[in-house]
Backbone as ProteinMPNN parsed JSONL, in Angstrom:
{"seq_chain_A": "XXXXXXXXXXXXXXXXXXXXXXXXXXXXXXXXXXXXXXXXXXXXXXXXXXXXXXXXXXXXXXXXXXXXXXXXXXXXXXXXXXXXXXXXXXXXXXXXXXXXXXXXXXXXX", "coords_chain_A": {"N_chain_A": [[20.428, 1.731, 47.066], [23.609, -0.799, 47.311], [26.595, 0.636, 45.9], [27.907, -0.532, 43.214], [30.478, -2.662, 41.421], [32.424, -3.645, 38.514], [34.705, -5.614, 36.297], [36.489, -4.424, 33.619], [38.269, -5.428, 30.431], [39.838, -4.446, 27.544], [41.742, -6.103, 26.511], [44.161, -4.71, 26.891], [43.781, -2.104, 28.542], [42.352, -1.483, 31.837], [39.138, -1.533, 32.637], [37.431, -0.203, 35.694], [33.75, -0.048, 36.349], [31.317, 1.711, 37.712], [28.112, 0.472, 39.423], [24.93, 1.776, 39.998], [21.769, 0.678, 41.656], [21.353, -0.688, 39.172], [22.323, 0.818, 36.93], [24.511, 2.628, 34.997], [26.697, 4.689, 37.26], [29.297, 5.9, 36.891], [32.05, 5.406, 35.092], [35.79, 3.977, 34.997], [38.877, 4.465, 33.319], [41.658, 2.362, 34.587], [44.677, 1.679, 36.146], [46.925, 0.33, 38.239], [48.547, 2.504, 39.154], [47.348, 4.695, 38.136], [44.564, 6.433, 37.156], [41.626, 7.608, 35.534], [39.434, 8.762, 36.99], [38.478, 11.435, 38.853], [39.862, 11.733, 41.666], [42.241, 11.128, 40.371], [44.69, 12.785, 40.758], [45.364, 12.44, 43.322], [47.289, 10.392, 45.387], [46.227, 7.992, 46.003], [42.705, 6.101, 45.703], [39.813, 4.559, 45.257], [39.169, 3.328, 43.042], [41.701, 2.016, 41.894], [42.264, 1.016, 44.542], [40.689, -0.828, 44.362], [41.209, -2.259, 41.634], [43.319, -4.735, 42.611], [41.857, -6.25, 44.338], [40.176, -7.162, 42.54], [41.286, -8.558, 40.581], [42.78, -10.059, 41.896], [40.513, -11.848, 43.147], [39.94, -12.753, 40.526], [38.019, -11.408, 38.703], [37.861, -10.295, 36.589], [36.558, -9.447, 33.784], [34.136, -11.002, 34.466], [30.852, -12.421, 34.965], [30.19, -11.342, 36.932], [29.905, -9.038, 40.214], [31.406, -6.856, 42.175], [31.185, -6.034, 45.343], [32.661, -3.118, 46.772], [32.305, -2.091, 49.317], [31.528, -3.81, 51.463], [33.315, -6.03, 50.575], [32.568, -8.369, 48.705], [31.839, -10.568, 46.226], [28.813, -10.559, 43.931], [25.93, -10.613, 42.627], [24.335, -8.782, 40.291], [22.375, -7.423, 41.235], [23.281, -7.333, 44.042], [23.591, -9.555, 45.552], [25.122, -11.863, 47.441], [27.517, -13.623, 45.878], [28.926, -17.006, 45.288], [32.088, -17.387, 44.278], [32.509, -18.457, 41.038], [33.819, -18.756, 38.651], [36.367, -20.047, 36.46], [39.356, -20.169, 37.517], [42.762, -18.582, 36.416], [45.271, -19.884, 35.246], [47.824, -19.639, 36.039], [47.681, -18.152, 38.529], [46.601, -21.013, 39.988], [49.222, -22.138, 39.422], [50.561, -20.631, 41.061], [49.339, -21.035, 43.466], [49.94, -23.583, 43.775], [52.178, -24.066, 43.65], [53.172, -22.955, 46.343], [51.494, -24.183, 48.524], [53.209, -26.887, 47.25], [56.193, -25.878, 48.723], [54.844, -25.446, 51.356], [54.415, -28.247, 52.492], [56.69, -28.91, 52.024], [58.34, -27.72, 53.721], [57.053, -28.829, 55.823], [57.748, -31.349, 55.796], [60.256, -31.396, 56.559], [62.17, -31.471, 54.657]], "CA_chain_A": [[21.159, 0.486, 46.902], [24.834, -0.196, 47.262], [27.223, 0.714, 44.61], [28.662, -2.386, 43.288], [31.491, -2.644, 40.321], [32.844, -4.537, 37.267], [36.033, -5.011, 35.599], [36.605, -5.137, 32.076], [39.45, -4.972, 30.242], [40.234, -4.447, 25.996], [43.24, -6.548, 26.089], [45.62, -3.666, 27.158], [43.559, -1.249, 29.632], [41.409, -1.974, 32.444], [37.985, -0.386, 32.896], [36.123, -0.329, 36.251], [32.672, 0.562, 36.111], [30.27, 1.493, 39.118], [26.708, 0.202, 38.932], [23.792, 2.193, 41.064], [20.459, 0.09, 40.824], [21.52, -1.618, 37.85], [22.664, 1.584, 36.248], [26.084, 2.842, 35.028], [27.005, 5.773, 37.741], [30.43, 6.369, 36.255], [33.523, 4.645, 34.419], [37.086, 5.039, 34.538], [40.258, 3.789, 32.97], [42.46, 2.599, 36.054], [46.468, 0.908, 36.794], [48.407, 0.522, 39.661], [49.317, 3.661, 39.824], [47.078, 6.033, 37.949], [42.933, 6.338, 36.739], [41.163, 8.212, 35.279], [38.662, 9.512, 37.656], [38.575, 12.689, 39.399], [40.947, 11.696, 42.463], [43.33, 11.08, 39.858], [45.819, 13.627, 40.872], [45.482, 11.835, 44.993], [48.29, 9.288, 45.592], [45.318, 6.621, 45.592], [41.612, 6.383, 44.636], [39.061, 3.782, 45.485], [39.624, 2.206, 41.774], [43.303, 1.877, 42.302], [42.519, -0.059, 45.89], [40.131, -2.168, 43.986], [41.88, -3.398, 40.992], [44.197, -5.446, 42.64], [41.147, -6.747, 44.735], [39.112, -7.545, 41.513], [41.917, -9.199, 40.021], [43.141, -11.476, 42.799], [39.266, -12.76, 42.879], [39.578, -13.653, 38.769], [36.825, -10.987, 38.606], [38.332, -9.829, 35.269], [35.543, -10.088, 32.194], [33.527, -11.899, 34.757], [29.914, -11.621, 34.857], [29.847, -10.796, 38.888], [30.289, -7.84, 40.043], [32.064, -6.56, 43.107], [30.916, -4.434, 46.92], [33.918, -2.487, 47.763], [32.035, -1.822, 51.177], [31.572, -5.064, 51.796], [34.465, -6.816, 50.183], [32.057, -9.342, 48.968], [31.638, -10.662, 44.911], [27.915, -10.389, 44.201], [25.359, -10.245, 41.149], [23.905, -7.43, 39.729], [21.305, -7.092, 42.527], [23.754, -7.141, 45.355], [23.357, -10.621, 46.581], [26.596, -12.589, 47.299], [28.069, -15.052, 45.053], [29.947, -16.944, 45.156], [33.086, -16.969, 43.044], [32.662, -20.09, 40.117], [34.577, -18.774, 37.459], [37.165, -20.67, 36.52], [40.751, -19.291, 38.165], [43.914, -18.471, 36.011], [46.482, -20.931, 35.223], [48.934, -18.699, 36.717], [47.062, -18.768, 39.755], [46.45, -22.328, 40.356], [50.309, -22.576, 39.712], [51.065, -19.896, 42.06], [48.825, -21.666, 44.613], [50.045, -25.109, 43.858], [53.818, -23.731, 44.277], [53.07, -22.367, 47.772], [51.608, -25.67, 48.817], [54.417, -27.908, 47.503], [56.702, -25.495, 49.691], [54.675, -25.584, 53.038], [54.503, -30.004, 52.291], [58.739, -29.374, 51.866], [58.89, -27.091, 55.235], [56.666, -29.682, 57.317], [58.531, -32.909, 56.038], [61.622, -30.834, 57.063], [63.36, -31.965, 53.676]], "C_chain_A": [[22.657, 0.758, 46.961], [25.246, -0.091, 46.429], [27.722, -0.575, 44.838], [29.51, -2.283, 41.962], [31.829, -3.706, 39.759], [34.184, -4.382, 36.668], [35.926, -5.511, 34.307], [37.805, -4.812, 31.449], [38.893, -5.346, 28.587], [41.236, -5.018, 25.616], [44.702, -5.498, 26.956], [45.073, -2.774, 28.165], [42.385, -1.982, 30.23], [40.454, -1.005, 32.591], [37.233, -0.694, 34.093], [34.731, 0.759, 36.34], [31.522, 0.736, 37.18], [28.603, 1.697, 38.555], [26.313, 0.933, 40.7], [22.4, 1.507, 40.74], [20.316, -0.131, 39.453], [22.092, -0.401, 36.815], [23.552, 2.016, 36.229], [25.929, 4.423, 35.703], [28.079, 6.411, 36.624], [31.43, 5.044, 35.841], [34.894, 4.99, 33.884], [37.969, 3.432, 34.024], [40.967, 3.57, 34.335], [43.447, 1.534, 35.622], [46.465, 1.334, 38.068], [48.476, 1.655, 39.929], [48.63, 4.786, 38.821], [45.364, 5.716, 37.793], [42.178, 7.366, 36.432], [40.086, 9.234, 35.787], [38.803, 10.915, 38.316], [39.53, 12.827, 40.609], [42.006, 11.231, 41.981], [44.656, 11.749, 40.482], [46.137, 13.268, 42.704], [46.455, 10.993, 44.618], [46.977, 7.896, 45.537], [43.795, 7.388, 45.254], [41.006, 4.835, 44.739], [39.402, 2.669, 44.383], [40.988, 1.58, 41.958], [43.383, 0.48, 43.272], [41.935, -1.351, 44.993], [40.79, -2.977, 42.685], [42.663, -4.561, 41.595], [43.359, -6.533, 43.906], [40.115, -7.703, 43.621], [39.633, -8.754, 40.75], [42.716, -10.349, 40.689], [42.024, -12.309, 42.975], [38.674, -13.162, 41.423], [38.197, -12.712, 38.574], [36.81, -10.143, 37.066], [37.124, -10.256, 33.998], [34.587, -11.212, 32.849], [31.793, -11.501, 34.976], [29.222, -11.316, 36.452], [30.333, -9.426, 39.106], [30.928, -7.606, 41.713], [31.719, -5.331, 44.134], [31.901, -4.268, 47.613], [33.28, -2.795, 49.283], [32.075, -3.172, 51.784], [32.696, -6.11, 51.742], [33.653, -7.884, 49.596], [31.909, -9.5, 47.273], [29.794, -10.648, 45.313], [27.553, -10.455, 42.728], [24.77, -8.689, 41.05], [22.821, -6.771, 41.103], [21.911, -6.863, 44.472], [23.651, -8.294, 45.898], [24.835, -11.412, 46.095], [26.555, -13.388, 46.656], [28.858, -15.452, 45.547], [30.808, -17.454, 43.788], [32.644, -18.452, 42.41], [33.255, -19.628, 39.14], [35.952, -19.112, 37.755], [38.58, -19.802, 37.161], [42.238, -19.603, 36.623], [44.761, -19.488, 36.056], [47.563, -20.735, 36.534], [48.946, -18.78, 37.841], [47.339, -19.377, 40.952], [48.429, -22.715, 40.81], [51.064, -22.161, 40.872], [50.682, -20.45, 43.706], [49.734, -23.272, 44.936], [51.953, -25.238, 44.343], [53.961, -23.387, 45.88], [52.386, -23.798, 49.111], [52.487, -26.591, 48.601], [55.494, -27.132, 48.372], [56.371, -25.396, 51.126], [54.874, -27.454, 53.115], [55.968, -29.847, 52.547], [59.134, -28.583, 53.564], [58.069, -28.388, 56.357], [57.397, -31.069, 57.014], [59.597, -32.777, 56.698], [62.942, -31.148, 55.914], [63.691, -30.903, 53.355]], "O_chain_A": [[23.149, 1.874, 46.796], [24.589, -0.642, 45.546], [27.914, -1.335, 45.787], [28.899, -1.498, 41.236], [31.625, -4.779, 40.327], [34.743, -3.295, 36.527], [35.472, -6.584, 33.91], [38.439, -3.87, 31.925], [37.984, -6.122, 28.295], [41.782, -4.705, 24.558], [45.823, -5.77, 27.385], [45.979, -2.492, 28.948], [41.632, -2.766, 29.653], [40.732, 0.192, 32.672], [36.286, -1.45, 33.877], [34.736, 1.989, 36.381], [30.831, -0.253, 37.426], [28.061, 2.491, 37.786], [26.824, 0.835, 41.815], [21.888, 1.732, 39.643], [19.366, 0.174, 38.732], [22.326, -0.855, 35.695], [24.033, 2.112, 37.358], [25.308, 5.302, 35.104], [27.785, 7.203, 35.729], [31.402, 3.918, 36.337], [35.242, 5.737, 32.97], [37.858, 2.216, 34.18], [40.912, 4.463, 35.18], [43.127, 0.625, 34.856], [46.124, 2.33, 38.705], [48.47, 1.935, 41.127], [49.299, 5.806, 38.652], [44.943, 4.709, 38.362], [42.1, 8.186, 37.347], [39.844, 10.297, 35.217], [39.808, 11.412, 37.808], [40.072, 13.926, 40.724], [42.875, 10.848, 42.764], [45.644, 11.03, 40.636], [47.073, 13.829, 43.274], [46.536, 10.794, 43.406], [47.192, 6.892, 44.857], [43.572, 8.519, 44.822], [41.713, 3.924, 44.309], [39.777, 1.518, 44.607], [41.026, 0.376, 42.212], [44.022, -0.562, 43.121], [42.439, -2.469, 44.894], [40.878, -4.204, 42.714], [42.602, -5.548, 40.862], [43.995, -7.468, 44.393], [39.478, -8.713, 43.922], [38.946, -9.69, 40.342], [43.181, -11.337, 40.12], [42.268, -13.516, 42.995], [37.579, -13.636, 41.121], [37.204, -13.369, 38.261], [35.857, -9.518, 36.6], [37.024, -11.371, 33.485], [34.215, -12.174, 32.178], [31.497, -10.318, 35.14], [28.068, -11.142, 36.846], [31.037, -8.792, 38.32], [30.72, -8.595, 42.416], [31.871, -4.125, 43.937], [32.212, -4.833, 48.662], [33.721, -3.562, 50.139], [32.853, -3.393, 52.712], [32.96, -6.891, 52.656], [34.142, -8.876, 50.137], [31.842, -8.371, 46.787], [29.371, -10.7, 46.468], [28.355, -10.397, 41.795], [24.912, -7.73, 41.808], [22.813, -5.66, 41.633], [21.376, -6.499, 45.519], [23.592, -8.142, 47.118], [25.403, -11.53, 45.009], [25.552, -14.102, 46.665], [29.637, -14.799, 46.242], [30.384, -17.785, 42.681], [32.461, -19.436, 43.126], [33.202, -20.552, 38.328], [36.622, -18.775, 38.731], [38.495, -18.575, 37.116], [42.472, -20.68, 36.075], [44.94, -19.988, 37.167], [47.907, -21.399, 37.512], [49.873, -19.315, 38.448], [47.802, -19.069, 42.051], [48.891, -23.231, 41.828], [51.873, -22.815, 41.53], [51.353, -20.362, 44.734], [50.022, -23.823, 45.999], [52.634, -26.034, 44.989], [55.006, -23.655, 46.474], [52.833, -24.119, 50.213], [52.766, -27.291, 49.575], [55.949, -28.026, 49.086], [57.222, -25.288, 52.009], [55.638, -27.828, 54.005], [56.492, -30.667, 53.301], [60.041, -28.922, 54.325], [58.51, -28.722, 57.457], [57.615, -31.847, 57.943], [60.051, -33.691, 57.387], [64.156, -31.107, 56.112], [64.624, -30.759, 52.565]]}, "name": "protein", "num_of_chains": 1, "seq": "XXXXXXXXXXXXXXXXXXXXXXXXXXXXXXXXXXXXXXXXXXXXXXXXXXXXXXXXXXXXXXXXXXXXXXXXXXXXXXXXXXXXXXXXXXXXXXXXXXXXXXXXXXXXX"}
């Protein structure tokens, strides 16, 4: 089966966790810019690429889980989801700001 991953976080660190047939392979601490795993000491590191994949799809404390290979959210079994958990304030605002600026570039105001 494919590997497939989770993010969780304690408030202050993030943890992804790789599932093999429903079972925990391994789990690291990971940022931006470092992780705990064994290609730690590489300039990147599979975890690394994917946080900032996990976390632009609100996949944070969610109960889906994520196929690097694929790029695809999914359940525990590997079958695609799709995304329904709710999205970030932050987000929405970030989205809703980027729309009232393309509306202000096509009126031409």
């Amino acid at each position: 089966m494919t590997a497939i991953y989770n993010l969780r976080t304690d408030g202050l660190n993030h943890r992804i966790t790789k599932f093999i047939d429903g079972n925990v392979e391994s789990s690291y601490l990971v940022a931006p810019n470092q992780c705990t795993c064994p290609r730690s000491a590489h300039p990147t590191c599979r975890h690394r690429q994917m946080l900032p994949e996990l976390l632009a799809r609100n996949l944070l404390d969610s109960p889906l889980f994520w196929d690097f290979d694929r790029k695809v959210s999914c359940d525990m079994n590997g079958n695609v989801m799709r995304i329904t958990v709710p999205m970030k304030d932050e987000y929405l605002e970030g989205i809703q700001q980027r729309v009232d600026t393309a509306h202000w570039n096509l009126t031409g105001k």
